[in-house]
N, C-alpha and C positions, 0 to 999 in steps of 0.2 A: 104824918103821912101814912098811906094804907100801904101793906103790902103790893097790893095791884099799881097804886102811884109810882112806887120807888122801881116798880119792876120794868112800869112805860115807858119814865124816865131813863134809865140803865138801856135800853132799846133803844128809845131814841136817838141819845147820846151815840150806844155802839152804831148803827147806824149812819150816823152824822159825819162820824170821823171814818167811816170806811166809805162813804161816799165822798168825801174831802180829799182822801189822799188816795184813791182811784182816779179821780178830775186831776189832782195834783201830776198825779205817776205818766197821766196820757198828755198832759200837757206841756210835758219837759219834751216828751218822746217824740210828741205834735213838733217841739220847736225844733229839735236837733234834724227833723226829717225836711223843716221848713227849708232849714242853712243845706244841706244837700239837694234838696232842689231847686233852690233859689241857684246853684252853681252849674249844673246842667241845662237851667233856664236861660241864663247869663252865657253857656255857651250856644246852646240852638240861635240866641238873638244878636250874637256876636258882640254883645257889652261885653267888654273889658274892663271898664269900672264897678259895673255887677259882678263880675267873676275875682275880679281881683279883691273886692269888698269879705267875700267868704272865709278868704285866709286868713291865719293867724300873722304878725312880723316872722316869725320863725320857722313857717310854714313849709314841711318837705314833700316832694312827688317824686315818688317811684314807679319803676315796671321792673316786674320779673320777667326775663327772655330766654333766647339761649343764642349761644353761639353758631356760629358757621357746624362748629364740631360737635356740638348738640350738648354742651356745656349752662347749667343753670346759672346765670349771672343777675346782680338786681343793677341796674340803672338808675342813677339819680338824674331827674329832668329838672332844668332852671324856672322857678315857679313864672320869674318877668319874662323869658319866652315864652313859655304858655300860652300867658294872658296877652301876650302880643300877641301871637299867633291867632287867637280868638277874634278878636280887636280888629287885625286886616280881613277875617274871613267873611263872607256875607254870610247874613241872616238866612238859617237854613242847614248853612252849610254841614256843623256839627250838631248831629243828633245823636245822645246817647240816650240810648232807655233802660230804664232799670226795673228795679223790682225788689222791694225792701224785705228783706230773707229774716235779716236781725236788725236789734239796735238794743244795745247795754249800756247804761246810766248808770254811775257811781259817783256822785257830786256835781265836781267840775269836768268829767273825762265821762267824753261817748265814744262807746265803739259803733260801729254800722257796717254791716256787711250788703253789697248790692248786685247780682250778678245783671251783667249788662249787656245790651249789643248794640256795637257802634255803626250808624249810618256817614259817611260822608258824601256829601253833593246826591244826598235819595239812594246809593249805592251801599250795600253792605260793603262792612271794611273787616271788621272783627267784633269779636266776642268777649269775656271772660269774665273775672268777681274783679270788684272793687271793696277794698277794706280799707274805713274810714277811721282817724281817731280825732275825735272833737275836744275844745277846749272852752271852758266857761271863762269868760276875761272882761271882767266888768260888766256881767249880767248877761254880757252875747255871749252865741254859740260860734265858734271858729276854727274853721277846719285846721289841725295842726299838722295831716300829716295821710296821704292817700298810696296807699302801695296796691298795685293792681295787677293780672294776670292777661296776657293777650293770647287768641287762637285766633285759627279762621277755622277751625272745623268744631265738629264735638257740642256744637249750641245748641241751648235749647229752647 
């Protein structure tokens, strides 16, 4: 082989594998973003077998609030009311929008950060971030775990 061969080759090759695991990098990221809007889609159409499908078995939801006395407290909500909740609502009814800020990939664990603002029944309700943590669990993405911030003012 010529110099100029081995040097094409070597190009190539680096090439090949930075174009591999660029496709590879976007295409996790593609899917963890899918499982987060697959569950906002699942609430705007009021499926509850769609919404309920994204969680992990061990699946936790929280809010951060505050109290009467203006006390920071975190909330844990029952994931099966939730997706009831969803479930009796009409299509329509919940619309969150988001906007994907972050999303961190180490394995099997995504984080997602989403700042959002929530319509219900066409009516602004509130606003705030949602921080997601995803879990890989036989190839799927699954949400294990959504702790979020509520306002009605301060959006943007």
């Amino acid at each position: 082989m010529t110099k100029t061969t081995v040097i094409k080759s070597v190009l190539t090759l680096s090439l090949t594998i930075i174009l591999y695991t660029s496709a590879s990098a976007q295409s996790t990221e593609d899917s963890v973003k899918a499982v987060v809007n697959n569950m906002f889609a699942a609430m705007k159409n009021a499926d509850s077998v769609g919404l309920k499908n994204v969680f992990s078995p061990w699946a936790v939801l929280q809010t951060i609030s505050r109290t009467k006395e203006g006390e920071i407290i975190v909330r844990t909500e029952n994931i099966n009311e939730f997706v009831s909740f969803v479930g009796k609502s009409t299509k329509g009814d919940a619309d969150e929008r988001i906007k994907f800020d972050a999303v961190h990939i180490d394995g099997a664990l995504a984080s997602v950060w989403t700042p959002y603002e929530f319509y219900y029944k066409g009516n602004f309700s509130h606003c705030g971030v949602n921080s997601f943590q995803l879990v890989r669990i036989n190839g799927v993405w699954k949400v294990q775990h959504i702790i979020d911030t509520r306002r009605k003012t301060d959006c943007k």
